[in-house]
C-alpha positions in Angstrom: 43.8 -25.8 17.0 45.5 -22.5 17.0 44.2 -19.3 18.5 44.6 -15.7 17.7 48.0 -14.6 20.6 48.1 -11.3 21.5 51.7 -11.6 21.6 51.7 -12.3 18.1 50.0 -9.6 16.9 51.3 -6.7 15.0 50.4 -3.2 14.1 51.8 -1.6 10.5 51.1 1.8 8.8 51.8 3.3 5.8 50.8 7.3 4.8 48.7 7.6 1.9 49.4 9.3 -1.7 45.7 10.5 -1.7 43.0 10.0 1.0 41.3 6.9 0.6 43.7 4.6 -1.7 45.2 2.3 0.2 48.9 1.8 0.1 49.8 -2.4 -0.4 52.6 -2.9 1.6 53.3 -1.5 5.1 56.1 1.2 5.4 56.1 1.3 9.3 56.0 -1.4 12.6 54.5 1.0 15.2 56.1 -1.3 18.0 52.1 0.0 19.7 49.8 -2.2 21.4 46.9 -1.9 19.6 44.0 -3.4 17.3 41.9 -2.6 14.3 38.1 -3.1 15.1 35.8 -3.4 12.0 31.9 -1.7 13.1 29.1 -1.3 11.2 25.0 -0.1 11.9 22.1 -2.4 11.2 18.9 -0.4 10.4 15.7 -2.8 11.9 12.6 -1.0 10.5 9.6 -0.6 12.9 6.6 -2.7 12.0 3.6 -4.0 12.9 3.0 -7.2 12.2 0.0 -8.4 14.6 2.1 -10.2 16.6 5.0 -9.8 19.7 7.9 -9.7 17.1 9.9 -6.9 17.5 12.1 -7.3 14.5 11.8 -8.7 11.1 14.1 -7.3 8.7 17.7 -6.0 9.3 19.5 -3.9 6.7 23.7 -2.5 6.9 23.5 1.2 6.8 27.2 2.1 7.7 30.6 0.3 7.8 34.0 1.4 9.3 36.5 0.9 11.8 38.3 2.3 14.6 41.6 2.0 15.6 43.9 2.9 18.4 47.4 2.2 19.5 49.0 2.9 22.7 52.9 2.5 23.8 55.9 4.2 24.7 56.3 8.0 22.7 59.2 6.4 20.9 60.8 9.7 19.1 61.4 7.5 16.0 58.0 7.3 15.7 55.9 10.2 16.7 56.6 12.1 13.5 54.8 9.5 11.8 52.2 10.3 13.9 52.3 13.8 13.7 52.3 13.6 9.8 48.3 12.2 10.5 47.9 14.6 13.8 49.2 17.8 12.9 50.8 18.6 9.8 53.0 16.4 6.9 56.6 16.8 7.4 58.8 14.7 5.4 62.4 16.3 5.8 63.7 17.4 8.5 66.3 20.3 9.7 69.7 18.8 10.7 70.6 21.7 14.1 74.2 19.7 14.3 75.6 17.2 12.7 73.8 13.8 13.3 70.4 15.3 14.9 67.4 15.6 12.9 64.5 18.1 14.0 61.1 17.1 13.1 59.0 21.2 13.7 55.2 20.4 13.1 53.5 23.7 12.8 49.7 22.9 11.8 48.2 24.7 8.8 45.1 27.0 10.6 43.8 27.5 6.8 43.7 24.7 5.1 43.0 20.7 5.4 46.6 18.8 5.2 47.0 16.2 7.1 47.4 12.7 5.9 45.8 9.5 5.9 47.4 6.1 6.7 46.5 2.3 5.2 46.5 0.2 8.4 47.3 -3.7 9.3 46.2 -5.2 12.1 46.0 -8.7 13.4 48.2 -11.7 14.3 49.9 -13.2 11.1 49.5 -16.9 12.3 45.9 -16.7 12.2 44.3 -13.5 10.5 45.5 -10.0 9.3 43.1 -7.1 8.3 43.7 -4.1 6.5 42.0 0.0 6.5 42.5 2.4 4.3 41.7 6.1 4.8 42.7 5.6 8.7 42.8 9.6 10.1 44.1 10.0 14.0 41.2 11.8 15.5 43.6 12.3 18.6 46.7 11.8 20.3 47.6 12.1 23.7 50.9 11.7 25.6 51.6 11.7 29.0 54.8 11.8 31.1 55.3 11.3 34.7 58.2 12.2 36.7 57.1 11.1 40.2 57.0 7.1 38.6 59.5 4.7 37.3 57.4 4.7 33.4 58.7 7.0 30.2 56.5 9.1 28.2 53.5 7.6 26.4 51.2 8.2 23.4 47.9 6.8 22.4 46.6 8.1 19.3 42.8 6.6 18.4 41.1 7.1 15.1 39.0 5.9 12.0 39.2 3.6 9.5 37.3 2.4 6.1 35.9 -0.9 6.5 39.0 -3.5 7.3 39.2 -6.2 4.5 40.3 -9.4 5.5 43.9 -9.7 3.9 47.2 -12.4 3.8 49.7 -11.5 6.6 51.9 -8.4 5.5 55.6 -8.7 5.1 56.9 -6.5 8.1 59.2 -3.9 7.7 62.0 -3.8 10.7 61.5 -1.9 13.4 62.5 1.6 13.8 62.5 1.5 17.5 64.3 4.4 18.8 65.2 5.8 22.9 62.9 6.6 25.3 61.5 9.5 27.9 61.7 9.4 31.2 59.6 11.6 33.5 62.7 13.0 35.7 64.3 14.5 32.1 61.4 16.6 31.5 61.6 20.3 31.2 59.5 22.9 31.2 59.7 26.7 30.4 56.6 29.6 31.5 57.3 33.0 29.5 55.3 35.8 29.7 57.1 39.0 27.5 60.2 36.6 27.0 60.7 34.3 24.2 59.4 31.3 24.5 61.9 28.8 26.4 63.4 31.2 28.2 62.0 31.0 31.6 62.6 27.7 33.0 60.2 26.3 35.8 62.5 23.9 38.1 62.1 21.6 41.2 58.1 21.8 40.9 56.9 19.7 37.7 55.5 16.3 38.5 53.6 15.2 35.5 52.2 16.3 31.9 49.3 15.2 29.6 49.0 16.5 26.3 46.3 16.2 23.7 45.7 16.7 20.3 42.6 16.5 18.7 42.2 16.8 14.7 38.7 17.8 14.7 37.6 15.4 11.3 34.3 15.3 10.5 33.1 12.2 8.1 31.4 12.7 5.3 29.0 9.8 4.0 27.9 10.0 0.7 25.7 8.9 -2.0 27.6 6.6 -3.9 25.5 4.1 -5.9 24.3 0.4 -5.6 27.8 -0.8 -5.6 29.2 1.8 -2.7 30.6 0.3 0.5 28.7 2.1 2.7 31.9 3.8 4.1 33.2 7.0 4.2 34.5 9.0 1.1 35.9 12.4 2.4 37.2 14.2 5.1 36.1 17.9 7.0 37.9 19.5 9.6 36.1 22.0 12.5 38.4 23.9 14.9 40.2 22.7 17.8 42.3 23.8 20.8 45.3 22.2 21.9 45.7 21.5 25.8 48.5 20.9 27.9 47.5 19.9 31.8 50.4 20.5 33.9 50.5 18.9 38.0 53.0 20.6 39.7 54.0 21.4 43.6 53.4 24.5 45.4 56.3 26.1 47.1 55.0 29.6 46.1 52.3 31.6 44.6 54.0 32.2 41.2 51.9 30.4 38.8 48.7 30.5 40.5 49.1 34.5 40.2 49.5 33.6 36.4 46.2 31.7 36.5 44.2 34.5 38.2 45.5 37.3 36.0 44.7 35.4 33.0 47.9 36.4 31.5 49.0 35.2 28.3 51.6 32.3 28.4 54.4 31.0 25.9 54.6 27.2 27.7 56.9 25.0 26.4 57.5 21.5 27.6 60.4 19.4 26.6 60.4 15.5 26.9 64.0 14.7 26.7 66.1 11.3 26.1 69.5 10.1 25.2 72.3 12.6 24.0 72.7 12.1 20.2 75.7 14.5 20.2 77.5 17.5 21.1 78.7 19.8 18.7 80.5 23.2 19.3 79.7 22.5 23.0 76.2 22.0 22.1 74.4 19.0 23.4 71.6 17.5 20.9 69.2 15.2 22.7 66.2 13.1 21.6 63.3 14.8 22.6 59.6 15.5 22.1 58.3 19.1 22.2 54.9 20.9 22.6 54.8 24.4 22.6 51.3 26.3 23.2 50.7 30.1 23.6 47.3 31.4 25.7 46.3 31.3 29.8 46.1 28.7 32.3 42.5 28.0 31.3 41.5 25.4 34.1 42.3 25.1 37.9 42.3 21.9 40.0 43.6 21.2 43.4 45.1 17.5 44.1 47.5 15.5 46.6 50.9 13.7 45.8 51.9 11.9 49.4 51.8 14.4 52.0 51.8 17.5 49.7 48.8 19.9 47.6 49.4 20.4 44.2 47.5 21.9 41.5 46.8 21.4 37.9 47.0 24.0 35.7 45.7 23.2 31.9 46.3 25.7 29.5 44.2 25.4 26.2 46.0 26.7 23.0 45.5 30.1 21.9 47.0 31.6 18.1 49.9 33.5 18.0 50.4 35.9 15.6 54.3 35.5 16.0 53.7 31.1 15.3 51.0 31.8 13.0 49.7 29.2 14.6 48.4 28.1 18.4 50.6 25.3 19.0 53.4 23.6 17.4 55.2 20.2 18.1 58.7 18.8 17.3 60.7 15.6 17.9 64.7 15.6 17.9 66.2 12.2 16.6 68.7 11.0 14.5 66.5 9.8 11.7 66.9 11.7 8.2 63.2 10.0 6.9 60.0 9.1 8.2 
């Protein structure tokens, strides 16, 4: 008898046309650990019945699923991502020759981001499939005091998965990866942001993104699948928690005057190539504008650190309160 492997299993994505109609073949191997759960709420009337019977009648009210997907932030990948996350970007800039720049600046007016058709499952015993899968948020995390790259986990919603014949899998688009030690990190005040370069203090970063989707169930007959049919969006902040050594007072003044920040943090990877004496890297990018919102004292061996998180704030310059990019050679998604 076989079993459902872990090993085996796979996780595919393709971006929807238009919310909500599935897409039939994949476009994308995430190379993500990660599932697709089906959920749905049974309604159990209360009655009285004259007797110790608690329930006698179930009815579905609701059916969808979640999804998530955890791994290495493979620059390859994370503009797929951001396409869901952020904003859609399907072309990039090309700053030298063979490096492609991925800019995600979100849209503050307007609801743009896009949907995905999901696969899930292992191919030897069962594959599902989800349309109108959103990211509800992403996260990535880099550490530069442990011997791991940067990582994302995005986690999100799904229409109910249909059970569906194993998927043909693209090839894998599996690109380089971040360490911790090749982050960088720049704190600006009046300057441009990525001018002033914070060195010899940076330990670790966590980022997170949420969307801010809410669900809209609506009527939709005898024959509707009890799923969702549309999408709303409420506002969010960006945050960017930074844990970092202490050899002076410089940034902790920064958090107790509440002053304004331009912070940029740079996840860098393998050159791709130098042109004109310019070195293009793979890299991932967050930039956020506003103060050091929270304050936290920690340890790391025998020294204090702090974390600083700073919670994104709109620039009038941006347009915008925060804005991601990723540096690859790819010329498409």
């Amino acid at each position: 008898m076989a079993f459902t492997e872990v090993a085996f299993e796979r996780l595919h994505l393709a971006l929807e046309t238009t919310r909500g109609v599935a897409i039939a073949t994949p476009t994308h191997l995430l190379n993500l650990s990660g599932k697709l759960t089906p959920k749905q709420t049974l309604h159990r009337p209360k009655e009285s019945r004259g007797t110790l019977v608690q329930n006698y009648r179930t009815k579905p009210t609701r059916r969808w699923g979640e999804w998530e997907g955890e791994g290495a932030a493979d620059p390859n990948i994370l503009p797929l991502l951001f396409n869901m996350a952020v904003k859609p970007v399907t072309s990039p800039t090309t700053p030298g020759t063979l490096s492609k720049l991925w800019a995600f600046v979100r849209t503050v007016n307007a609801d743009d981001t896009k949907t995905a058709t999901v696969w899930a499952g292992d191919p030897n015993i069962q594959s599902w499939q989800a349309d109108f899968a959103t990211i509800d948020e992403i996260t990535i995390k880099n550490d530069a005091s442990s011997e791991d790259v940067a990582t994302v986990s995005v986690k999100g919603k799904t229409n109910f998965p249909a059970k569906v014949s194993a998927p043909t899998s693209p090839a894998s688009i599996a690109g380089d990866l971040l360490p911790g030690q090749q982050m960088q990190v720049w704190i600006d005040t009046s300057s441009v942001i990525g001018s002033t370069a914070v060195t010899g203090r940076i330990i670790s970063v966590e980022h997170t993104i949420p969307v801010g989707y809410e669900y809209k169930y609506l009527a939709a007959g005898p024959n509707g699948g009890l799923e969702y049919s549309g999408l709303g969006r409420t506002p969010t902040a960006a945050k960017t928690k930074l844990v970092m050594e202490i050899p002076d007072m410089v940034q902790y003044d920064l958090w107790t005057a509440a002053t304004t920040l331009k912070v940029r943090v740079r996840h860098n990877g393998a050159l791709i190539e130098t042109v004109s004496m310019v070195d293009y890297y793979n890299f991932f990018e967050m930039d956020l504008y506003g103060p050091f919102d929270l304050l936290e004292w920690g340890e790391k061996g025998a020294n204090r650190v702090v974390e600083l998180t700073i919670e994104s704030e709109y620039d009038a310059t941006l347009a915008a309160d925060y804005r991601v990019a990723v540096q690859n050679a790819r010329a498409t998604l």
